[in-house]
Structure formats: structure tokens, C-alpha cells
BATORRO-752809 format. One line per field, with one value per residue: z, y, x of N, C-alpha, C in turn. Coordinates in pm, 1 decimal. Atoms other than C-alpha are relative to their C-alpha. Layout:
n_c3 [Z/...]
n_c2 [Y/...]
n_c1 [X/...]
ca_c3 [Z/...]
ca_c2 [Y/...]
ca_c1 [X/...]
c_c3 [Z/...]
c_c2 [Y/...]
c_c1 [X/...]
//
This chain:
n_c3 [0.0/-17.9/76.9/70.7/-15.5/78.0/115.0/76.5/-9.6/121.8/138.7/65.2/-86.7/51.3/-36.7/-145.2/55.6/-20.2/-127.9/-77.6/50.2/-75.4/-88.9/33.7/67.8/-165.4/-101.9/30.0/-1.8/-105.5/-27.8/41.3/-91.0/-113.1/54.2/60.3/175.8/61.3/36.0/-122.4/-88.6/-58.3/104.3/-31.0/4.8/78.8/-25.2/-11.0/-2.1/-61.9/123.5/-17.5/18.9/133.5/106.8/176.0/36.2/25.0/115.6/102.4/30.1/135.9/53.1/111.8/77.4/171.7/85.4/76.7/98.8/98.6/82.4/-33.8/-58.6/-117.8/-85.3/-48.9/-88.9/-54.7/-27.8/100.8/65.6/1.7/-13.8/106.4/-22.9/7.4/-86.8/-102.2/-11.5/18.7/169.2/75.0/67.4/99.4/89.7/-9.0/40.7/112.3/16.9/13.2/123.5/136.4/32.8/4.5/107.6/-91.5/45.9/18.9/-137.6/-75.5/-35.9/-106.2/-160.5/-115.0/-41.6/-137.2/-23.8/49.6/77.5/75.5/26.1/86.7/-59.5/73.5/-30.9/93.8/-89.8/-62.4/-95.8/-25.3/-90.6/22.6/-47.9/6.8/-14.6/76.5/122.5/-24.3/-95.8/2.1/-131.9/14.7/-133.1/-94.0/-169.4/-121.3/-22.0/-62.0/65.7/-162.2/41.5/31.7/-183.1/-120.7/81.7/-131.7/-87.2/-75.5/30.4/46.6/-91.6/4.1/-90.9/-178.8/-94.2/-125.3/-39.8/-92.5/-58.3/-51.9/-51.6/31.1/70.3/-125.9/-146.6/-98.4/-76.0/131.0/47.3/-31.0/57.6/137.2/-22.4/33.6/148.9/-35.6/-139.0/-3.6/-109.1/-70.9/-70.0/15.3/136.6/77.2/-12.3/158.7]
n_c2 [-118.3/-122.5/-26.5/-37.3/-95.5/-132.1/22.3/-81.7/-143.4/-71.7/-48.9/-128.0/-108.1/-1.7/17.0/55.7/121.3/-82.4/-6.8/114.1/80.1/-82.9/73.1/122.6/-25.5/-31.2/112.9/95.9/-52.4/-39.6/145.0/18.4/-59.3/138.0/115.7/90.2/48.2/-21.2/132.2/133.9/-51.9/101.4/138.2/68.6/176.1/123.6/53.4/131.6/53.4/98.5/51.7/103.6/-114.1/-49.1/123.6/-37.9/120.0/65.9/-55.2/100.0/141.3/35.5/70.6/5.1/-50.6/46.4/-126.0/-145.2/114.6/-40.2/2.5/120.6/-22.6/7.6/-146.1/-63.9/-91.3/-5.6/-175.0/-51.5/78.3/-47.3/93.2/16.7/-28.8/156.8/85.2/-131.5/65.1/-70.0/-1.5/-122.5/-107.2/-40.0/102.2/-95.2/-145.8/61.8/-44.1/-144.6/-106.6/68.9/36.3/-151.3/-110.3/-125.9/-103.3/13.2/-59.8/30.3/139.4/32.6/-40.7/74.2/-82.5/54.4/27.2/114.7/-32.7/-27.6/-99.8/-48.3/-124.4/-101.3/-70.5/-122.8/-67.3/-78.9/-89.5/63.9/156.9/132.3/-8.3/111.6/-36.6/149.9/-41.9/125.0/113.7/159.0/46.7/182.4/60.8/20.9/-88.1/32.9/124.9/-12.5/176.5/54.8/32.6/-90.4/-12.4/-2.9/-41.3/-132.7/11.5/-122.9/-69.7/46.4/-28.3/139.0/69.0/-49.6/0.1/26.2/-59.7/47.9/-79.9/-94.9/55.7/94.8/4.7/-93.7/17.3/-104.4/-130.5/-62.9/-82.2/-157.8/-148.7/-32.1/-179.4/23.7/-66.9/5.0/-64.3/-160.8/35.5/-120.6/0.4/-84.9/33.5/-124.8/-27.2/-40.1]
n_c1 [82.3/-106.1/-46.9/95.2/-25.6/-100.5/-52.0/105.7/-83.3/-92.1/37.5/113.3/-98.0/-141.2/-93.2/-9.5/-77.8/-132.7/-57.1/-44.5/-107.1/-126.9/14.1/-48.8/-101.6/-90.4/-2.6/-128.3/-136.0/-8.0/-37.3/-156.6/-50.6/23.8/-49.3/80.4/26.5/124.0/53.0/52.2/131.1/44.5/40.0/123.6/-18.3/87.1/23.2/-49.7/109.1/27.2/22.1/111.1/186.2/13.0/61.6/23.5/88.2/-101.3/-29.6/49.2/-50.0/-63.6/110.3/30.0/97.6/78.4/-7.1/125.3/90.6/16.9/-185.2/-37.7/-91.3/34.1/-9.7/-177.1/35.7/86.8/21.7/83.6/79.4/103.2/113.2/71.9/114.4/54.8/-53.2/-60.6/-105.9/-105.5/-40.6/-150.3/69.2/0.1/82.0/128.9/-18.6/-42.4/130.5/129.6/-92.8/80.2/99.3/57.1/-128.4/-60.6/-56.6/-153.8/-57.0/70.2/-48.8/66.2/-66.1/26.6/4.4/49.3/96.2/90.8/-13.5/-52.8/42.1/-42.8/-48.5/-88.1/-81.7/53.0/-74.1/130.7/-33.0/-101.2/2.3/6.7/86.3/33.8/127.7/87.0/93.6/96.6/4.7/55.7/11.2/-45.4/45.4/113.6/10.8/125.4/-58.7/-125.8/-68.1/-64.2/-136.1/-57.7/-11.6/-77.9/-125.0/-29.2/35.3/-53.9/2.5/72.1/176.1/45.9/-37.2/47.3/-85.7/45.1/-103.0/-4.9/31.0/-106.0/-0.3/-93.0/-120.5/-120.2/7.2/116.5/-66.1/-10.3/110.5/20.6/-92.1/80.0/93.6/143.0/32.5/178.5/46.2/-5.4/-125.8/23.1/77.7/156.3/94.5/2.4/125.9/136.1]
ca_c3 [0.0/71.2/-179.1/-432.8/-259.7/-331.1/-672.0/-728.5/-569.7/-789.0/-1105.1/-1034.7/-867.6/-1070.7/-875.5/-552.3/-774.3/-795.2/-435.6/-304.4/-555.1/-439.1/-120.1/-227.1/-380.5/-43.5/173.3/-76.6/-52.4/325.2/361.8/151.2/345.7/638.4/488.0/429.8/71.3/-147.5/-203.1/148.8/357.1/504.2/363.8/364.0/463.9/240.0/260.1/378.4/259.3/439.4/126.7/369.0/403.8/34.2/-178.1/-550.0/-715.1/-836.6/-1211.1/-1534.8/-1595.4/-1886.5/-2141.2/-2472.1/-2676.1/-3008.9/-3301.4/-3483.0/-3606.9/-3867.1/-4013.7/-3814.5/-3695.3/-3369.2/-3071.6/-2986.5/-2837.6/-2609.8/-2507.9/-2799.8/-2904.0/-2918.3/-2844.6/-3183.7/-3172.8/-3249.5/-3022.4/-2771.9/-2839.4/-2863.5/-3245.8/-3371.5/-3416.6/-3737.9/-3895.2/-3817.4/-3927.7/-4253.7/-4292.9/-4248.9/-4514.6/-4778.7/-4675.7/-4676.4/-4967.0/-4833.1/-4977.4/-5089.8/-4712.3/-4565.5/-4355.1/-4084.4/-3694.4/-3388.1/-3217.4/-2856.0/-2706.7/-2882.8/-3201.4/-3509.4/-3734.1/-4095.7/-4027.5/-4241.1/-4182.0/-4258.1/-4195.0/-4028.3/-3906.5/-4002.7/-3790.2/-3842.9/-3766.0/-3740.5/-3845.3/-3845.0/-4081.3/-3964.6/-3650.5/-3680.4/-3376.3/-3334.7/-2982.4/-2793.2/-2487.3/-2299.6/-2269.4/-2052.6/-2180.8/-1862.8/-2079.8/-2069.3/-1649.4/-1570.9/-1829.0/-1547.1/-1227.7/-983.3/-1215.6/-1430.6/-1373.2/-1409.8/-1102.6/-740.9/-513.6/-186.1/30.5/374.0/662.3/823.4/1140.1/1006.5/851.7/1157.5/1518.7/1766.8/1851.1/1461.6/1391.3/1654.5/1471.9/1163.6/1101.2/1169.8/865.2/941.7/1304.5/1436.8/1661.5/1842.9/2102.4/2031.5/1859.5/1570.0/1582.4/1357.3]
ca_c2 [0.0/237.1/163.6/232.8/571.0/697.6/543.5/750.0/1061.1/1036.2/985.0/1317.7/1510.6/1491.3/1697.2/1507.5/1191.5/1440.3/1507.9/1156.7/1025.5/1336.4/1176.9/862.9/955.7/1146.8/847.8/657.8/903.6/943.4/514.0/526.7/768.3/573.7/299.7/156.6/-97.5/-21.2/-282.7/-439.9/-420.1/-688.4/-1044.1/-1258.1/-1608.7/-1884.1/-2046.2/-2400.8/-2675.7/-2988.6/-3245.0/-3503.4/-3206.1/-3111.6/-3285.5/-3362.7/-3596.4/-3941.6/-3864.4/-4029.1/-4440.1/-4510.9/-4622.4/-4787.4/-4583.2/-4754.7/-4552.5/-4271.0/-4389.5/-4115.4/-4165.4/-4524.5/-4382.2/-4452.5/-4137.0/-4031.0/-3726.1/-3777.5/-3413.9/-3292.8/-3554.8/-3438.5/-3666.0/-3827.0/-3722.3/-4097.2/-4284.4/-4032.5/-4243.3/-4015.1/-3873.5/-3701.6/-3330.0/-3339.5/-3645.0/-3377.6/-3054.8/-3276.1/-3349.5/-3050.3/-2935.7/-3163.9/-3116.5/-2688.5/-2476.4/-2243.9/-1914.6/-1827.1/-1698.2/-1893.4/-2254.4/-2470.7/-2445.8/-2602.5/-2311.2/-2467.8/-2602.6/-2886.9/-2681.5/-2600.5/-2318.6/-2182.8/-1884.9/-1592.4/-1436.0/-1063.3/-778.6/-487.1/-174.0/-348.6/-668.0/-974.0/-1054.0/-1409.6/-1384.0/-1690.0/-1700.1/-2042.7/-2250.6/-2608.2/-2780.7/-3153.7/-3238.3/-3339.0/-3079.8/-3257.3/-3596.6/-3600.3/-3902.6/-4073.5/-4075.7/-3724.8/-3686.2/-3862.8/-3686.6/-3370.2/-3514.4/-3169.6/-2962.9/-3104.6/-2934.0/-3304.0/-3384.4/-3367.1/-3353.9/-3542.9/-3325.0/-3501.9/-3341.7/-3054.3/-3250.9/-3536.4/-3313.3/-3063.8/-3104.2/-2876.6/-2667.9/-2589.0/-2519.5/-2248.6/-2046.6/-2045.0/-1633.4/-1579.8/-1466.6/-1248.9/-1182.4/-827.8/-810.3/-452.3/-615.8/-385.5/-465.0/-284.3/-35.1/47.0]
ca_c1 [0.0/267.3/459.6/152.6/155.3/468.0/489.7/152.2/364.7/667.5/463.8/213.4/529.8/817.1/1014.0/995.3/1144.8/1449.3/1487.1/1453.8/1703.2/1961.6/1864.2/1967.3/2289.9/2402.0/2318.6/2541.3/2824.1/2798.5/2805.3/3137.0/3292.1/3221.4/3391.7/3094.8/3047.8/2840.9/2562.2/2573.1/2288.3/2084.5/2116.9/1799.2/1820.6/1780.5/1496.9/1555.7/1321.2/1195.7/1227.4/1054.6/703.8/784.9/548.9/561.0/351.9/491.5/619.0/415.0/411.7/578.0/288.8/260.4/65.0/-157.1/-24.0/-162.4/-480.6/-426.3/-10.4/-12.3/308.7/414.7/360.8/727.9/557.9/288.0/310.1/205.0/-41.2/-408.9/-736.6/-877.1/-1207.5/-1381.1/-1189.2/-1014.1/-664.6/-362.6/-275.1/36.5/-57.2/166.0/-73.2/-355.5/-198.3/-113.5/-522.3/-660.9/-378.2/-510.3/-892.0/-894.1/-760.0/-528.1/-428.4/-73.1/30.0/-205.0/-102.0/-250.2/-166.9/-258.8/-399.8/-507.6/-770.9/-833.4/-878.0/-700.7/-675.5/-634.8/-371.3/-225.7/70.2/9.9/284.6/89.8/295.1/618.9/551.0/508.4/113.1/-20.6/-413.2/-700.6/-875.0/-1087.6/-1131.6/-1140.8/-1261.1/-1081.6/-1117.0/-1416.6/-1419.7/-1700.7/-1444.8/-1176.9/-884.7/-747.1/-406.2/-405.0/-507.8/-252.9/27.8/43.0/-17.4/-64.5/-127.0/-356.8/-752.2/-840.7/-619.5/-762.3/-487.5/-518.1/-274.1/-148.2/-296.3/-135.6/-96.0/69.3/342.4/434.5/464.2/213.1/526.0/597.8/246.4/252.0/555.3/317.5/222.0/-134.9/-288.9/-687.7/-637.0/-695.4/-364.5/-477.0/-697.3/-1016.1/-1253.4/-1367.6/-1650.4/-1958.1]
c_c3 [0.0/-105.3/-124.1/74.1/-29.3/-168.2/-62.2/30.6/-132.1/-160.7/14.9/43.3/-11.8/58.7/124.1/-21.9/32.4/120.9/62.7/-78.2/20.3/126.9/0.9/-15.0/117.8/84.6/-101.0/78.9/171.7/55.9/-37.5/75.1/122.6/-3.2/-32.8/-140.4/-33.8/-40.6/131.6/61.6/47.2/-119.1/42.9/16.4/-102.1/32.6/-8.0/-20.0/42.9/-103.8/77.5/81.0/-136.7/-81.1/-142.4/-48.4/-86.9/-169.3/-79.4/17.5/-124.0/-31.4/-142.6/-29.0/-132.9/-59.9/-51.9/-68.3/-145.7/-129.3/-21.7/21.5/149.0/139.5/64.6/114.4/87.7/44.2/-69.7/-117.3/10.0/-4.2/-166.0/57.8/2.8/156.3/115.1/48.4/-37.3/-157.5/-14.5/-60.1/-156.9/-63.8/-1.9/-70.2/-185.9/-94.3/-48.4/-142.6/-139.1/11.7/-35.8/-93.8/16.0/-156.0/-6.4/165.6/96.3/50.4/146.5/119.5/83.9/118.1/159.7/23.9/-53.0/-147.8/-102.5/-80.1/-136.6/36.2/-130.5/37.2/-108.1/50.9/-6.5/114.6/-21.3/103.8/-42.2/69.6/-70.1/23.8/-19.8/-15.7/27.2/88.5/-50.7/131.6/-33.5/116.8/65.1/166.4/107.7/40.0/59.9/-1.2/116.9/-42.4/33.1/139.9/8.8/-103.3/112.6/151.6/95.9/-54.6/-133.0/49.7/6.2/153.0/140.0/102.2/160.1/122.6/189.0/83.1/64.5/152.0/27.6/-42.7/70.1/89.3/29.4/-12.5/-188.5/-11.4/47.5/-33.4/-159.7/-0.1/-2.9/-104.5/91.8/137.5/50.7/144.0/127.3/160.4/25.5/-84.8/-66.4/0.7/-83.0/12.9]
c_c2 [124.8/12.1/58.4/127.6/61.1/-46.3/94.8/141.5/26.0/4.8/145.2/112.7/7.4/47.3/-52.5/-92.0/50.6/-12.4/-109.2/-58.6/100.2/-33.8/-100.3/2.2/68.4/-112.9/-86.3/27.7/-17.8/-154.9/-31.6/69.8/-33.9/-100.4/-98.2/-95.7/47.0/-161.8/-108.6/70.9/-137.7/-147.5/-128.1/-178.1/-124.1/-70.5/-188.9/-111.1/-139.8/-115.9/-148.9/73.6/13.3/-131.6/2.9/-154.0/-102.4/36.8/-106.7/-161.2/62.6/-81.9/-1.6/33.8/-65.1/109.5/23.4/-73.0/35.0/-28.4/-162.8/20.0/-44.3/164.3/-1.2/120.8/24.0/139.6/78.7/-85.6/72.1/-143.1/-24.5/9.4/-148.5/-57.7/54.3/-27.1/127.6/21.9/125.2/105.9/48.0/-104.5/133.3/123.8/-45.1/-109.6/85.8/63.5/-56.4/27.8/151.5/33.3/92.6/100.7/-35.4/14.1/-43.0/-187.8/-63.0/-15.8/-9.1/187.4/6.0/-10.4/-82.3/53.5/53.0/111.0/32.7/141.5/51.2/58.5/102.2/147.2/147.7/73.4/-30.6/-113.3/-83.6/-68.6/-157.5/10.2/-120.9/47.6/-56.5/-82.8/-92.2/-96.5/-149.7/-86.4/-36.2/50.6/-43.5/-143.1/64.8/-129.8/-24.1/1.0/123.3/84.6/-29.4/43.8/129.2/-45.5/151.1/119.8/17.2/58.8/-88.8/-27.9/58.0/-28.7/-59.2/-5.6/-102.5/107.6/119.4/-57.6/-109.1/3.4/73.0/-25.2/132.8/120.7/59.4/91.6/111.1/118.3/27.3/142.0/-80.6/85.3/68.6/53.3/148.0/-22.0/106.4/-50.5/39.9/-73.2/117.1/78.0/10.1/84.8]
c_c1 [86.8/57.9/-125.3/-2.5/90.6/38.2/-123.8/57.4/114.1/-82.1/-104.0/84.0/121.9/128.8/47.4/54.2/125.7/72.8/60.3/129.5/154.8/10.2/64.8/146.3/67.0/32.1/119.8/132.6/24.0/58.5/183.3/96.7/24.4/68.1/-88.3/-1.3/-124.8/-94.7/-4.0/-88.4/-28.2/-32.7/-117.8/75.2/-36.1/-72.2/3.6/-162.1/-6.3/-1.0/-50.6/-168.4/-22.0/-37.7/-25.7/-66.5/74.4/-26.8/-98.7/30.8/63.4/-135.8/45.1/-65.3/-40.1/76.0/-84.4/-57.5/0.6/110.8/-37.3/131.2/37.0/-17.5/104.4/-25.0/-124.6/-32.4/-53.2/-68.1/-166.3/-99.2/-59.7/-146.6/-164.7/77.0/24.6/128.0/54.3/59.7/112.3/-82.9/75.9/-98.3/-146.7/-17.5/-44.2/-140.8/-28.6/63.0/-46.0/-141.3/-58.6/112.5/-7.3/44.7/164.8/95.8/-54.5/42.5/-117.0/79.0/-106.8/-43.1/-74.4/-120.2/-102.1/30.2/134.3/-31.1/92.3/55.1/82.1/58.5/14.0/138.6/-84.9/119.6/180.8/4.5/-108.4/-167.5/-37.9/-158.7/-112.3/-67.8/-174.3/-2.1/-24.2/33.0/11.7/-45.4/-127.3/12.4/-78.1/85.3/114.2/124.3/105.5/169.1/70.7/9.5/112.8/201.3/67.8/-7.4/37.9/17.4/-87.1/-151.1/-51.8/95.0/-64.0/137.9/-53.4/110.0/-48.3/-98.7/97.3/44.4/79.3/112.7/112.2/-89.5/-83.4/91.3/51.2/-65.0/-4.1/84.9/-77.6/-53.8/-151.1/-50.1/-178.2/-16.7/4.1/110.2/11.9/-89.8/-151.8/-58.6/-56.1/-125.0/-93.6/-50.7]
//
């Protein structure tokens, strides 16, 4: 909050930016003189982490994937595989790009691209201002958004909006006398209560 105050001072009060930074520039000189260094001040502690509290979820299986139903290639990149829309098996997004490219006729400047969310997209690259402007032309929706493909839950575990996390308790991970060096977050710390 404060700071948002004086950053709303120096921008409507230009020359008060001035002052504090001649301010600034004394306190340097005055530290050096001192024998002070420049650049020391207070060093923060590293924080240290508990790597038996710190929890990360266990990494992917390893899975054979069917190949592309579309190439019949095999999937090298599960990461960037996309749901076939029939089945909801895993398909190489070049076997897809390499579709749509045979089934829509593109302009001279115009190509196909994976443009998220399932969908695809006829795109023109247009230059506009001197830059380089990437424009669609045409959605084409591949995915089935109302299916969710268990291949593809468990490709993120923890970060996945498909994953539910089922975090230890807090209890089970610190002692009583921990918990109580935990800040309290919400509490009014004045004693009063507040009026109306």
C-alpha cells in the first residue's frame, strides 16, 4: 500500500522523484565515506526446505501408446499428441496438421496451426505496421471438450484441472510446537474490537 503511494507521488510530482534520488545519492556518498560498501545491507536467509514435508507428485508411468490412427506412426511425443475425436486415443498433431492441409484450400500466405484447445486453425501471416502478424482465418474444432482421456489426467499429475490432489494433513506433517511459529494470517492483533 505504501509503496503504491509513493509510486503515485513520484509519477504526479516529478520533482519530488528528484529530491529523493539526491537523497539517495548522499546516503550513498555518506556510507562510503564511512567505509561503508556499497551494495551491502541486510542479507535474507535462504529459505531451507523440508524435502521429507515437500510434496511432489509421483512422475508419469511409462505407457505404450496404439499408433496414430491417422499416419499409423508410432507417438514419440505424447506431449504434444491431441485426443482423436472418435476414439479419444492419442494422435500425432503433425498427422492432423497434414489433414486438415489436404482437406482446406489455403491461400498463398495462408497454412494450418494447432492453435489450442483442442482446435485447429487456418492462419495468415500478414505484416501490419512493419511486424510480423499471425491472423485466423478459420477454426477447426478436433477435440471433444465434454471428454476427458485418462491418458491425458494422468500426463500432469498436480497440475492437471483433471487432477484432485489429496494433500497429507497438516498434522501429520508438523509437530504442535511448529504449527505455533506459523504467522497468523486475518487476526486483528490490536486487542479492540472494531466499531460500527
Amino acid at each position: 500500500m505504501v509503496s503504491d503511494h509513493l509510486f503515485l507521488l513520484l509519477a504526479l510530482h516529478p520533482p519530488i522523484s528528484g529530491i529523493l534520488l539526491g537523497m539517495a545519492q548522499r546516503s550513498s556518498r555518506r556510507n562510503r565515506s564511512r567505509g561503508g560498501k556499497q551494495g551491502r545491507g541486510r542479507r535474507t536467509a535462504k529459505l531451507q526446505i523440508d524435502p521429507n514435508k515437500a510434496w511432489m507428485p509421483d512422475p508419469p508411468p511409462h505407457r505404450e501408446y496404439p499408433p496414430c490412427p491417422l499416419s499409423g506412426e508410432p507417438i514419440d511425443d505424447i506431449y504434444s499428441a491431441v485426443a482423436d475425436p472418435r476414439t479419444g486415443n492419442p494422435v500425432r498433431i503433425e498427422s492432423v496438421v497434414a489433414k486438415f492441409t489436404e482437406q482446406e484450400s489455403l491461400g498463398p500466405d495462408e497454412r494450418i496451426c494447432y492453435v489450442g484447445e483442442g482446435q485447429f486453425g487456418v492462419v495468415r501471416e500478414t505484416v501490419q505496421n512493419g511486424k510480423s502478424v499471425l491472423e485466423i482465418v478459420k477454426r477447426i474444432p478436433y477435440e471433444d471438450h465434454h471428454e476427458k482421456q485418462p491418458w491425458r489426467k494422468e500426463l500432469s499429475p498436480g497440475i492437471s484441472r483433471d487432477y484432485v490432489p489429496q494433500p497429507s494433513p497438516i498434522h501429520e506433517l508438523y509437530t504442535s510446537e511448529e504449527q505455533r511459529t506459523f504467522p497468523r494470517f486475518g487476526r486483528i492483533s490490536t486487542g479492540s474490537s472494531p466499531s460500527r
